[in-house]
PDB file as gemmi writes it, atoms N, CA and C in Angstrom:
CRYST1    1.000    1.000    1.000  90.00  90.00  90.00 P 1                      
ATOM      1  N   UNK A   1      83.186 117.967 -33.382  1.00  0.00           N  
ATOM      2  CA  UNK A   1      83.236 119.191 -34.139  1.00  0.00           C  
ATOM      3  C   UNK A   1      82.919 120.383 -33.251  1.00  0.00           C  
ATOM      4  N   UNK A   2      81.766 119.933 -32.475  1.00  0.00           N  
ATOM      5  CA  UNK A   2      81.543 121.422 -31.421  1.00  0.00           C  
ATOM      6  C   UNK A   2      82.759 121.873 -30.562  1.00  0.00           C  
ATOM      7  N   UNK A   3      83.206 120.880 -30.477  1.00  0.00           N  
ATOM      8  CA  UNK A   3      84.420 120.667 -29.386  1.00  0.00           C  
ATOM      9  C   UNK A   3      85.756 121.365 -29.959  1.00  0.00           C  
ATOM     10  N   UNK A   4      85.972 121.068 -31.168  1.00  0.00           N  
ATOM     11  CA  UNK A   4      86.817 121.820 -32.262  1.00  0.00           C  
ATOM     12  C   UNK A   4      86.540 123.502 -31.932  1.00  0.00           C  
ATOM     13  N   UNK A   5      85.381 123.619 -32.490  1.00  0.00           N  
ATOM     14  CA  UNK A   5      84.869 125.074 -32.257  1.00  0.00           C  
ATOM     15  C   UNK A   5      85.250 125.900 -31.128  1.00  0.00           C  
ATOM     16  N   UNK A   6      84.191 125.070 -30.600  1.00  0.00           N  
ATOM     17  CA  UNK A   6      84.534 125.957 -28.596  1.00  0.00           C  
ATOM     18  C   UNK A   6      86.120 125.832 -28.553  1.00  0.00           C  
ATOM     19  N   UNK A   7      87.075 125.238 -29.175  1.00  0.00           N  
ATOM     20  CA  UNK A   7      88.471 125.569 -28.908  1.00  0.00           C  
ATOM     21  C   UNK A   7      88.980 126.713 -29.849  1.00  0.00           C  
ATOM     22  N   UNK A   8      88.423 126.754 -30.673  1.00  0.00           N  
ATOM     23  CA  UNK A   8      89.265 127.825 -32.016  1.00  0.00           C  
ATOM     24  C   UNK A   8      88.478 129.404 -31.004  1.00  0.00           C  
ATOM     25  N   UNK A   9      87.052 128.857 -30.694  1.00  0.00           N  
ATOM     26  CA  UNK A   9      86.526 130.499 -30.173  1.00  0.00           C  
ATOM     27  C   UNK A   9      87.280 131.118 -29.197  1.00  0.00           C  
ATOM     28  N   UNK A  10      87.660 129.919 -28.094  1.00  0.00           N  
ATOM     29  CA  UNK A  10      88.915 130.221 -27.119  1.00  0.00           C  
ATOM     30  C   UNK A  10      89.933 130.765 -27.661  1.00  0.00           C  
ATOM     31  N   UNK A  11      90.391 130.240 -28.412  1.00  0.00           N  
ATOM     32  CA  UNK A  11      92.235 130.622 -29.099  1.00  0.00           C  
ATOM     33  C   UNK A  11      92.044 131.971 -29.429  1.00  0.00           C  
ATOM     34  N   UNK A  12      90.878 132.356 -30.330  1.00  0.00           N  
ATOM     35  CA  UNK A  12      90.363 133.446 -31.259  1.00  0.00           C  
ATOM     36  C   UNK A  12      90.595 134.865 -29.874  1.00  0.00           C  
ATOM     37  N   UNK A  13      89.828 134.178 -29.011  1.00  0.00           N  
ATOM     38  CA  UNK A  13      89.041 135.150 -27.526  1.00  0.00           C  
ATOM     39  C   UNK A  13      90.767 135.317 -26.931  1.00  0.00           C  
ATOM     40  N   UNK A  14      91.518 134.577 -26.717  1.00  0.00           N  
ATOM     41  CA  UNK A  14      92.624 135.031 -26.269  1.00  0.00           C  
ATOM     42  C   UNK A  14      93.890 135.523 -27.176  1.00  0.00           C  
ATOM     43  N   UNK A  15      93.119 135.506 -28.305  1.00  0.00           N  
ATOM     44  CA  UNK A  15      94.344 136.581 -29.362  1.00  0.00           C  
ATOM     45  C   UNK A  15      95.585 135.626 -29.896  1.00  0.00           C  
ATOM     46  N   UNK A  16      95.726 134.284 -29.436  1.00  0.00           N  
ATOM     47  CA  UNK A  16      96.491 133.228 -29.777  1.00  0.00           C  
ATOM     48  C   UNK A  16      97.174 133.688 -31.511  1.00  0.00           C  
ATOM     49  N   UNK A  17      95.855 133.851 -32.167  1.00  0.00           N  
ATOM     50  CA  UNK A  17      97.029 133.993 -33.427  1.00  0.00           C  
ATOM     51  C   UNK A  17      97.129 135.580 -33.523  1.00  0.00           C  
ATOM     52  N   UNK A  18      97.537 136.070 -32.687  1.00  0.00           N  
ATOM     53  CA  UNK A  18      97.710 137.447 -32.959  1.00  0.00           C  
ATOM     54  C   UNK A  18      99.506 137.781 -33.690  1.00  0.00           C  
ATOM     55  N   UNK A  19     100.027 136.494 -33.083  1.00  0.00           N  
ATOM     56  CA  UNK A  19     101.704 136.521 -33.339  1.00  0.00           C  
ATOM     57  C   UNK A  19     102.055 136.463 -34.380  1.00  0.00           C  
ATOM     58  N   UNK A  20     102.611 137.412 -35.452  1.00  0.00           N  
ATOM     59  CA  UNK A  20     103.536 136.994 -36.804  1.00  0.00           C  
ATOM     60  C   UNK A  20     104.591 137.667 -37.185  1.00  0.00           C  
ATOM     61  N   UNK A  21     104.946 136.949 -38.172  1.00  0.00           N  
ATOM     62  CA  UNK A  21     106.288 137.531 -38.238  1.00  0.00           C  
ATOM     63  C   UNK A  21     106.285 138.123 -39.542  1.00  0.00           C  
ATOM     64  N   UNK A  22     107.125 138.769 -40.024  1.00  0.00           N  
ATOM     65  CA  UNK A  22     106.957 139.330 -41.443  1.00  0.00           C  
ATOM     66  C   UNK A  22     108.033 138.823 -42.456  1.00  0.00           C  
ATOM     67  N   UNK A  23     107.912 138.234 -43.439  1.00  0.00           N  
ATOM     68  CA  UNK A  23     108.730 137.107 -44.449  1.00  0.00           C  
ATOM     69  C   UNK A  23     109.269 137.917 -45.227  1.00  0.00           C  
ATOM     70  N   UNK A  24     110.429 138.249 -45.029  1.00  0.00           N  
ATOM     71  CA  UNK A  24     111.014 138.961 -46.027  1.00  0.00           C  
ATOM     72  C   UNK A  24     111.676 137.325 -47.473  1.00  0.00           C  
ATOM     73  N   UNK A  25     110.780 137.977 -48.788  1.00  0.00           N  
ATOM     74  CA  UNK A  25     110.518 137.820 -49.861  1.00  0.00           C  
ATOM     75  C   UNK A  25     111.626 138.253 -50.760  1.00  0.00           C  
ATOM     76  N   UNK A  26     112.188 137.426 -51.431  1.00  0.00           N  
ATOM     77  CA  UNK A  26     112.948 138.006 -52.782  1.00  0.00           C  
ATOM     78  C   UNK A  26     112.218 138.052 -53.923  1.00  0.00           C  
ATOM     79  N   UNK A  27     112.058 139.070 -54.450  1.00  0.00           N  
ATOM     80  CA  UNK A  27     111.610 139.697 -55.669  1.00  0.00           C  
ATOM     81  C   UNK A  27     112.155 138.369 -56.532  1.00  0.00           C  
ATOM     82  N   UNK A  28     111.013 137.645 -56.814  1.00  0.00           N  
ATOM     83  CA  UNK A  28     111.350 137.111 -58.497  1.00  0.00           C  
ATOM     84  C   UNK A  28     111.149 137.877 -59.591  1.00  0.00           C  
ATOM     85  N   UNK A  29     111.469 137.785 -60.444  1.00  0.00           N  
ATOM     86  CA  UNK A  29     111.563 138.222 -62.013  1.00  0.00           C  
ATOM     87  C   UNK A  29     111.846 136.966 -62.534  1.00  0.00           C  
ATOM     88  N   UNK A  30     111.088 137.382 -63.795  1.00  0.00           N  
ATOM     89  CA  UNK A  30     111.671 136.360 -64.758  1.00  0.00           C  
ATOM     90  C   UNK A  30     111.510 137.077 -66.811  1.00  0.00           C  
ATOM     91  N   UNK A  31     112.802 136.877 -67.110  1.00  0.00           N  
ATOM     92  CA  UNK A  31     112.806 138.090 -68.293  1.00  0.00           C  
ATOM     93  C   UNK A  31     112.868 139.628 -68.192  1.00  0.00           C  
ATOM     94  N   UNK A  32     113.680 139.749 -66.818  1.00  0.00           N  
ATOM     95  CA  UNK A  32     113.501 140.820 -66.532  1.00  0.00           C  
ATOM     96  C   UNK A  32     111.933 141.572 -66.052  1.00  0.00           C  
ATOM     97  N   UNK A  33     110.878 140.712 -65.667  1.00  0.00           N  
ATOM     98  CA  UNK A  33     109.255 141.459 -65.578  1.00  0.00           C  
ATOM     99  C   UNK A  33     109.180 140.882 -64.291  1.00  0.00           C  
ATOM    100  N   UNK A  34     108.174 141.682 -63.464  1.00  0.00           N  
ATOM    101  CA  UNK A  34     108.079 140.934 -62.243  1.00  0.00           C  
ATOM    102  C   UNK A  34     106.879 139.970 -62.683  1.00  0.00           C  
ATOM    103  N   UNK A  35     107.010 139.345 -61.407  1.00  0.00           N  
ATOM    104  CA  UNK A  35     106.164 137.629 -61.624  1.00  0.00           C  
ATOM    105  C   UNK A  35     105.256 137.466 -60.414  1.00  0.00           C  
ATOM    106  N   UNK A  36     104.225 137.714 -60.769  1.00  0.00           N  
ATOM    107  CA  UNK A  36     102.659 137.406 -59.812  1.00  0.00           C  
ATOM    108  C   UNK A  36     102.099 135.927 -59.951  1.00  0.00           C  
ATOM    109  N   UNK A  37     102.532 135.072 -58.987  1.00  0.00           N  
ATOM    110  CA  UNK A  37     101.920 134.124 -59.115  1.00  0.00           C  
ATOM    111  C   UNK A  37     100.409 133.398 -58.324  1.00  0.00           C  
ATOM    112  N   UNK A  38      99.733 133.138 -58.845  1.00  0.00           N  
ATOM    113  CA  UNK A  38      98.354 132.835 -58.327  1.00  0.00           C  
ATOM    114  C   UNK A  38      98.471 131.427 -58.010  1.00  0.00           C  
ATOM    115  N   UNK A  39      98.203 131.367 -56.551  1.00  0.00           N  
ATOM    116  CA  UNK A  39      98.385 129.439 -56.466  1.00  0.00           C  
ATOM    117  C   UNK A  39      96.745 129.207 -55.772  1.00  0.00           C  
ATOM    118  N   UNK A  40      96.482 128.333 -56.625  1.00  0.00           N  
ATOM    119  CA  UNK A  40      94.783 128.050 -56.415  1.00  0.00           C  
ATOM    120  C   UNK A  40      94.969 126.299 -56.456  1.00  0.00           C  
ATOM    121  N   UNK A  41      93.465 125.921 -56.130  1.00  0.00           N  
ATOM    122  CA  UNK A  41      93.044 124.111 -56.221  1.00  0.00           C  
ATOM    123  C   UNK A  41      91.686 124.485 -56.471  1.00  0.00           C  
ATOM    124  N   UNK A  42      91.065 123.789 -57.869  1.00  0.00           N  
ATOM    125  CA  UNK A  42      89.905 123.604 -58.022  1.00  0.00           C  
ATOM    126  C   UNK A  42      88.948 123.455 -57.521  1.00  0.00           C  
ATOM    127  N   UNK A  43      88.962 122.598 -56.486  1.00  0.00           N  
ATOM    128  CA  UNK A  43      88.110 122.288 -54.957  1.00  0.00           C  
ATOM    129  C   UNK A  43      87.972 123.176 -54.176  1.00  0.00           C  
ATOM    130  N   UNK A  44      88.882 124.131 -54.428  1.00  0.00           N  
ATOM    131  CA  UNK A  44      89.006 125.399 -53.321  1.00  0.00           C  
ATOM    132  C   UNK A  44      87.638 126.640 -53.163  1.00  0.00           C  
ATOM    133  N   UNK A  45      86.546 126.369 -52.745  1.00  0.00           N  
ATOM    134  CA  UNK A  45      85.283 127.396 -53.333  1.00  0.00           C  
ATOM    135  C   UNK A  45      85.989 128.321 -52.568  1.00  0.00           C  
ATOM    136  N   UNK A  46      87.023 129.227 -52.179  1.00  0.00           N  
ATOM    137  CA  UNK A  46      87.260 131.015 -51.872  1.00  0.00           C  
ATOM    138  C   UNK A  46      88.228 130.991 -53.285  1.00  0.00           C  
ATOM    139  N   UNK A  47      88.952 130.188 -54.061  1.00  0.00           N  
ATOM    140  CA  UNK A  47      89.623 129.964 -55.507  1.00  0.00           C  
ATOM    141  C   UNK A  47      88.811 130.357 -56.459  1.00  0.00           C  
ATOM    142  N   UNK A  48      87.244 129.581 -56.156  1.00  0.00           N  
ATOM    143  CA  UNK A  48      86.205 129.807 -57.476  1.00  0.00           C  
ATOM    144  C   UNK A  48      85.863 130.910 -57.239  1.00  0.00           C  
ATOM    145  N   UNK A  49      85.597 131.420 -55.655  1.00  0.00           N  
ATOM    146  CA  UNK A  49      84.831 132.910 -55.871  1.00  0.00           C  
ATOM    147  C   UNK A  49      85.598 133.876 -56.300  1.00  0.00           C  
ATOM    148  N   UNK A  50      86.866 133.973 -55.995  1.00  0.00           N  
ATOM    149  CA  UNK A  50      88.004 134.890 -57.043  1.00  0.00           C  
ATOM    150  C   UNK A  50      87.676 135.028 -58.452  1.00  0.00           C  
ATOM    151  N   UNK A  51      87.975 133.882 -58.533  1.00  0.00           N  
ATOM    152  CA  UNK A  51      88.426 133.657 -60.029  1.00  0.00           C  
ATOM    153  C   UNK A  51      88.079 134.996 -60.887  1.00  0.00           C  
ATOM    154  N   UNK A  52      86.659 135.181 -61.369  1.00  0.00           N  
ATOM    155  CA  UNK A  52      86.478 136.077 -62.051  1.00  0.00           C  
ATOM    156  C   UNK A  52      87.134 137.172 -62.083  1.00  0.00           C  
ATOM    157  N   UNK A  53      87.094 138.117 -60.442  1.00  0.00           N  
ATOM    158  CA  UNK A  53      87.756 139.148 -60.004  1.00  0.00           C  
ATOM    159  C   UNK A  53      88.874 139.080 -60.240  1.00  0.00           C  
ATOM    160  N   UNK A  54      89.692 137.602 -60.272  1.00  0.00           N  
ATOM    161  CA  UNK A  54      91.172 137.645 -60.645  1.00  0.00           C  
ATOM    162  C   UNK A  54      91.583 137.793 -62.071  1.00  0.00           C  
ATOM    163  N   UNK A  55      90.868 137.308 -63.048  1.00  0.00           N  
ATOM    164  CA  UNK A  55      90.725 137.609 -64.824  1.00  0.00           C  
ATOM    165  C   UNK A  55      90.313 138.847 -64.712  1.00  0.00           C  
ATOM    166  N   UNK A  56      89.705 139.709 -63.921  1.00  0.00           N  
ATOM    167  CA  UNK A  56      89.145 141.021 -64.457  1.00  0.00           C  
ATOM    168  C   UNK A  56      90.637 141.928 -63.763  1.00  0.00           C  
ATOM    169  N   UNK A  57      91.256 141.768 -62.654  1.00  0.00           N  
ATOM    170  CA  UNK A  57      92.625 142.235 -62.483  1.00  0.00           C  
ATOM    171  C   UNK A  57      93.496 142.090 -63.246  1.00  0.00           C  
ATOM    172  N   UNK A  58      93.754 141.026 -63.856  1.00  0.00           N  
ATOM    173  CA  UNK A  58      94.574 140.485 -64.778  1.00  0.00           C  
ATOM    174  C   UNK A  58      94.807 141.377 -65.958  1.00  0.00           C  
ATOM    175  N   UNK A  59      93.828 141.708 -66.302  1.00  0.00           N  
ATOM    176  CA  UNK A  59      93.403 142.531 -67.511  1.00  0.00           C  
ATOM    177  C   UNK A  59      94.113 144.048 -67.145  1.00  0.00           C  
ATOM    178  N   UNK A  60      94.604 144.422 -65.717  1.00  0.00           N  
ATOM    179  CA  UNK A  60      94.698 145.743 -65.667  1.00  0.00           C  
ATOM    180  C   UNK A  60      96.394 145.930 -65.186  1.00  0.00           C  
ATOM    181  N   UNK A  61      96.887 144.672 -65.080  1.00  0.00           N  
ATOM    182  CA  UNK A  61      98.460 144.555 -64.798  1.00  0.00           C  
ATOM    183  C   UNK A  61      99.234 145.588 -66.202  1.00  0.00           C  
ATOM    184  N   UNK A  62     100.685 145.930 -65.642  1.00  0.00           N  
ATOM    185  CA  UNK A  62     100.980 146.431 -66.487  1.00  0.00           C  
ATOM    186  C   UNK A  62     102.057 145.275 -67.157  1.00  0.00           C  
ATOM    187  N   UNK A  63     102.327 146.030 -68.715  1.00  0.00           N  
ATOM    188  CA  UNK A  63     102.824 144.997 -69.251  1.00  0.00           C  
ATOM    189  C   UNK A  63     104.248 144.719 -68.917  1.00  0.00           C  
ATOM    190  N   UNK A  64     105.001 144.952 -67.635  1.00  0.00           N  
ATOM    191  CA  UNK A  64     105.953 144.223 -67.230  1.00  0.00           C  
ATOM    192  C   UNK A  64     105.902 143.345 -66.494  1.00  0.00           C  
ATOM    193  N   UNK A  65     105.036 143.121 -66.080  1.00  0.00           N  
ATOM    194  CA  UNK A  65     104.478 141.732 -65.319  1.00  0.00           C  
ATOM    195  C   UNK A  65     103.881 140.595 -65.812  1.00  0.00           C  
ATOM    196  N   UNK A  66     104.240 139.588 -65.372  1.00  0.00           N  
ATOM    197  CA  UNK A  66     104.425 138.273 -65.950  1.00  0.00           C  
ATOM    198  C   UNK A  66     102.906 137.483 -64.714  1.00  0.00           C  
ATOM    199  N   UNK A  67     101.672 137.271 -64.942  1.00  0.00           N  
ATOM    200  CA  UNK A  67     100.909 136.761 -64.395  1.00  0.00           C  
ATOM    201  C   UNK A  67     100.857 135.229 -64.765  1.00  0.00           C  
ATOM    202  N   UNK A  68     100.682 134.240 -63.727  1.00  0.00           N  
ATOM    203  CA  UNK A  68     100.759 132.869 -63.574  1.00  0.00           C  
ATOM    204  C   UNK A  68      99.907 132.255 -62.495  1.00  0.00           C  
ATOM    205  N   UNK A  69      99.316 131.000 -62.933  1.00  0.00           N  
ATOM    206  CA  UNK A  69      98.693 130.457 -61.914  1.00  0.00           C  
ATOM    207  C   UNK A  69      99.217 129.121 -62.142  1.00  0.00           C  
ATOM    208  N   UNK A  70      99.296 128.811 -60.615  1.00  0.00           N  
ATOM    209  CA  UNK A  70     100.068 127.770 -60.030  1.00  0.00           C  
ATOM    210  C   UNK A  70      99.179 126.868 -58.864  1.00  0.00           C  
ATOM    211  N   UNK A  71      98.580 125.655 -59.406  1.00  0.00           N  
ATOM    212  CA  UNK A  71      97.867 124.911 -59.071  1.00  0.00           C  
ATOM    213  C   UNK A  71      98.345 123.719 -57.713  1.00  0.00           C  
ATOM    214  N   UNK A  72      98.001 124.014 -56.751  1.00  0.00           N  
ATOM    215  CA  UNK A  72      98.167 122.643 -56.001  1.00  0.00           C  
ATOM    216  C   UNK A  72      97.787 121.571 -56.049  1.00  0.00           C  
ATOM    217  N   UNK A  73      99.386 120.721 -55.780  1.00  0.00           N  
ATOM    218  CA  UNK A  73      99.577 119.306 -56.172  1.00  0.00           C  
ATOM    219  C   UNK A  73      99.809 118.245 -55.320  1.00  0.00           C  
ATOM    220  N   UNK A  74      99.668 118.799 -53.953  1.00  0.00           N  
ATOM    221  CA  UNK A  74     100.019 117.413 -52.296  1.00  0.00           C  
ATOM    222  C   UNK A  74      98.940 116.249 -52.474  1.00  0.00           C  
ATOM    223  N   UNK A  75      98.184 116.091 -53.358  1.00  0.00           N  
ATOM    224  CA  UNK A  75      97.884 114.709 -52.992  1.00  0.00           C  
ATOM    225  C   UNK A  75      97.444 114.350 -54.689  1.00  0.00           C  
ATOM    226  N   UNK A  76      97.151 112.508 -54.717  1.00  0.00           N  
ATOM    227  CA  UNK A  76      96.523 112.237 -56.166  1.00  0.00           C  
ATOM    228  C   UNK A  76      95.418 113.071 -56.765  1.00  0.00           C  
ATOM    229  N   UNK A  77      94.947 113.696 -56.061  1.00  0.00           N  
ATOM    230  CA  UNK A  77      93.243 114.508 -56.886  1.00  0.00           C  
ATOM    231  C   UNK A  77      93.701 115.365 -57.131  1.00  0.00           C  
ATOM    232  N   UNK A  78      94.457 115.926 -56.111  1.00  0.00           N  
ATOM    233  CA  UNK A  78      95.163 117.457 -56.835  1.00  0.00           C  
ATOM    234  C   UNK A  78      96.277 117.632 -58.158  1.00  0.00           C  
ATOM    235  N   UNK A  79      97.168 116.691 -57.678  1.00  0.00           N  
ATOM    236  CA  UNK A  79      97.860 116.118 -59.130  1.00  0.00           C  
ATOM    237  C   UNK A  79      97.393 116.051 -59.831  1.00  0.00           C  
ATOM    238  N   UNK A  80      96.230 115.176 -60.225  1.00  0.00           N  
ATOM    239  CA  UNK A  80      95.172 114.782 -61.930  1.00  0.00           C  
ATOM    240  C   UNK A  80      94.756 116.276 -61.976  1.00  0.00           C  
ATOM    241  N   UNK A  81      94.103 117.426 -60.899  1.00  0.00           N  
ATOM    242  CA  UNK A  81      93.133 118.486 -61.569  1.00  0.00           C  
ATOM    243  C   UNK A  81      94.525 119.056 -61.873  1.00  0.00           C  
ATOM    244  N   UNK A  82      95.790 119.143 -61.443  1.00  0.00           N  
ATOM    245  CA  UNK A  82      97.847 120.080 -62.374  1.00  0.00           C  
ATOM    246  C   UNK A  82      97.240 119.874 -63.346  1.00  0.00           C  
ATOM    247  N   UNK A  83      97.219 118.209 -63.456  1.00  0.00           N  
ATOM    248  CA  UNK A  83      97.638 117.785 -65.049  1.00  0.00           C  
ATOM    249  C   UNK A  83      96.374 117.899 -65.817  1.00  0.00           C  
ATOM    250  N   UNK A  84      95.505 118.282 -65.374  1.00  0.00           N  
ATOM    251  CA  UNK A  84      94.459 118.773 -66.257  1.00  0.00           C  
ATOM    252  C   UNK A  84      94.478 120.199 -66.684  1.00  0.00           C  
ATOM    253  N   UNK A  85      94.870 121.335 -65.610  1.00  0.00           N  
ATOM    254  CA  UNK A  85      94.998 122.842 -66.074  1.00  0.00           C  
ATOM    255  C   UNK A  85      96.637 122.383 -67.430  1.00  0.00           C  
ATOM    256  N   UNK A  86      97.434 122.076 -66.406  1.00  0.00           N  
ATOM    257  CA  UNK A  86      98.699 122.049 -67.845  1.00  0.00           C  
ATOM    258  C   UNK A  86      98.570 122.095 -68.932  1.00  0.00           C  
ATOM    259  N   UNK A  87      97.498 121.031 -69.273  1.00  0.00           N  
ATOM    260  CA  UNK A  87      96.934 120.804 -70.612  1.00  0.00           C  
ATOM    261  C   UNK A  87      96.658 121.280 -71.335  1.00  0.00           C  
ATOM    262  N   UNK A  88      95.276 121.908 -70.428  1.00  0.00           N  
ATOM    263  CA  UNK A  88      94.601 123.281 -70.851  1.00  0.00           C  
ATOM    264  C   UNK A  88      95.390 124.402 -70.953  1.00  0.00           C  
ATOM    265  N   UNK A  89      96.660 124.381 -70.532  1.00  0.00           N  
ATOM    266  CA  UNK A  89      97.095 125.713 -71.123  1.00  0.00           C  
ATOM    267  C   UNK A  89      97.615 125.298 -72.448  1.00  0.00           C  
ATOM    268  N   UNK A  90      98.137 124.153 -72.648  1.00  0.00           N  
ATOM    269  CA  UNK A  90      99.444 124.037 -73.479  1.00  0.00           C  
ATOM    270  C   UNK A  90      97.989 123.778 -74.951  1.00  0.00           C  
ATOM    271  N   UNK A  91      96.792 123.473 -74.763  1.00  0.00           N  
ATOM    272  CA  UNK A  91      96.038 123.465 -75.653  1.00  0.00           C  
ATOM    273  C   UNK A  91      95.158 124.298 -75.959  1.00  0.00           C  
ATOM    274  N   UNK A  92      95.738 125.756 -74.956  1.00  0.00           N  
ATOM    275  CA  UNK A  92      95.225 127.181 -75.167  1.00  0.00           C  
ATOM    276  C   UNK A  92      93.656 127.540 -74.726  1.00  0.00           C  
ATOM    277  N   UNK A  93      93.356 126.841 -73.537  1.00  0.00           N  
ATOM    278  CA  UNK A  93      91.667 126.650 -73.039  1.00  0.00           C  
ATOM    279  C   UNK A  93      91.669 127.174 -71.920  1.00  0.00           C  
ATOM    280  N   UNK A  94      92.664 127.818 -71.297  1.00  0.00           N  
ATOM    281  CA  UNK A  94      93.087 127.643 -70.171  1.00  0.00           C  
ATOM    282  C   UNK A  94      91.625 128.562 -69.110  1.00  0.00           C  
ATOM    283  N   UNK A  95      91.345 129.544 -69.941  1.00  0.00           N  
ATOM    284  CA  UNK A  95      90.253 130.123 -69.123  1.00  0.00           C  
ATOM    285  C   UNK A  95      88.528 129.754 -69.209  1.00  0.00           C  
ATOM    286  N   UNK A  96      88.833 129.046 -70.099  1.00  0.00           N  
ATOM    287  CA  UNK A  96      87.412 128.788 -70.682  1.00  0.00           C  
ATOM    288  C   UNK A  96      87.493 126.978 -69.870  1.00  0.00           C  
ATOM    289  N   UNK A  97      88.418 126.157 -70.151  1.00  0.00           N  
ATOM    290  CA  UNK A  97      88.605 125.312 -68.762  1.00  0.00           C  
ATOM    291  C   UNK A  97      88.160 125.520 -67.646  1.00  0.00           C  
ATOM    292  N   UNK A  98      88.957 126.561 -67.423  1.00  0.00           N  
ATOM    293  CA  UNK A  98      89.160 126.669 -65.221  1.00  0.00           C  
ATOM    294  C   UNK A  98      87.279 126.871 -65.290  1.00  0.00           C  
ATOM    295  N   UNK A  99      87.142 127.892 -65.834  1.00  0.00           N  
ATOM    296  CA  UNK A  99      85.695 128.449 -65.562  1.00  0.00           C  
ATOM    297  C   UNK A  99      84.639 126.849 -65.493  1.00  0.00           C  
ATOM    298  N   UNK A 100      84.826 125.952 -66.282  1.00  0.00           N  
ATOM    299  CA  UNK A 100      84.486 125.018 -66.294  1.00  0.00           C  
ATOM    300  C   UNK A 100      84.486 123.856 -64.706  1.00  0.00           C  
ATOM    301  N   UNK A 101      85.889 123.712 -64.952  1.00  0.00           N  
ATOM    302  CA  UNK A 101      86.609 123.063 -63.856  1.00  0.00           C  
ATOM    303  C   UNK A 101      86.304 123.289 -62.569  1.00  0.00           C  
ATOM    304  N   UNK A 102      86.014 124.798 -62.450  1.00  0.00           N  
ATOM    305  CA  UNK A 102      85.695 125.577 -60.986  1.00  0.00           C  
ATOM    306  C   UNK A 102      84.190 124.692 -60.614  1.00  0.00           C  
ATOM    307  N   UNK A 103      83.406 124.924 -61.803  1.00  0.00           N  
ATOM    308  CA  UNK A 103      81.915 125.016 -61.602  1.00  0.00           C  
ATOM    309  C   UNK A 103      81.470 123.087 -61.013  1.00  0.00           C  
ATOM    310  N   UNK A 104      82.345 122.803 -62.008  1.00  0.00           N  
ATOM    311  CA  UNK A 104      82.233 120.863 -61.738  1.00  0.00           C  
ATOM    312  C   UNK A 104      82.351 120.765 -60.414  1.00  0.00           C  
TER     313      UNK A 104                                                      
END                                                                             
């Protein structure tokens, strides 16, 4: 692990990730509204420390925008916590869940 380190401080010290490129993005819509999607994982503690700040933004979108959160699914744990938010939306918990879900 130290060894890890002393290499990222190197990479860091010589500007290594200084290189990017810029992604040109197509505007989704959907219903004609634009579409903000939030992609989070339960496990994710910089996901939980949002969260709140992201419900209190949420609240200030205008109403042509279509807000969504979109859960990662690359392995079995992450799959079961999908199919646990899905649920929770489709059984209308969805915030009173996550807040839950985050904290577990």
């Amino acid at each position: 692990m130290k060894k890890f380190l002393g290499l990222m401080l190197i990479l860091v010290n010589f500007n290594v990730f200084a290189g990017y490129d810029i992604v040109q993005v197509k505007e989704e819509k959907r219903d004609g509204k634009e579409l903000i999607q939030e992609i989070f994982y339960y496990a994710c503690q910089h996901c939980n420390e949002i969260e709140d700040d992201v419900l209190n933004w949420k609240k200030t979108i205008s109403k042509n925008t279509i807000f969504e959160k979109v859960p990662v699914a690359a392995s079995p744990k992450q799959k079961m916590a999908a199919k646990h938010f899905y649920a929770s939306i489709f059984l209308n918990i969805e915030e009173q869940f996550s807040k839950r879900y985050f904290k577990e």
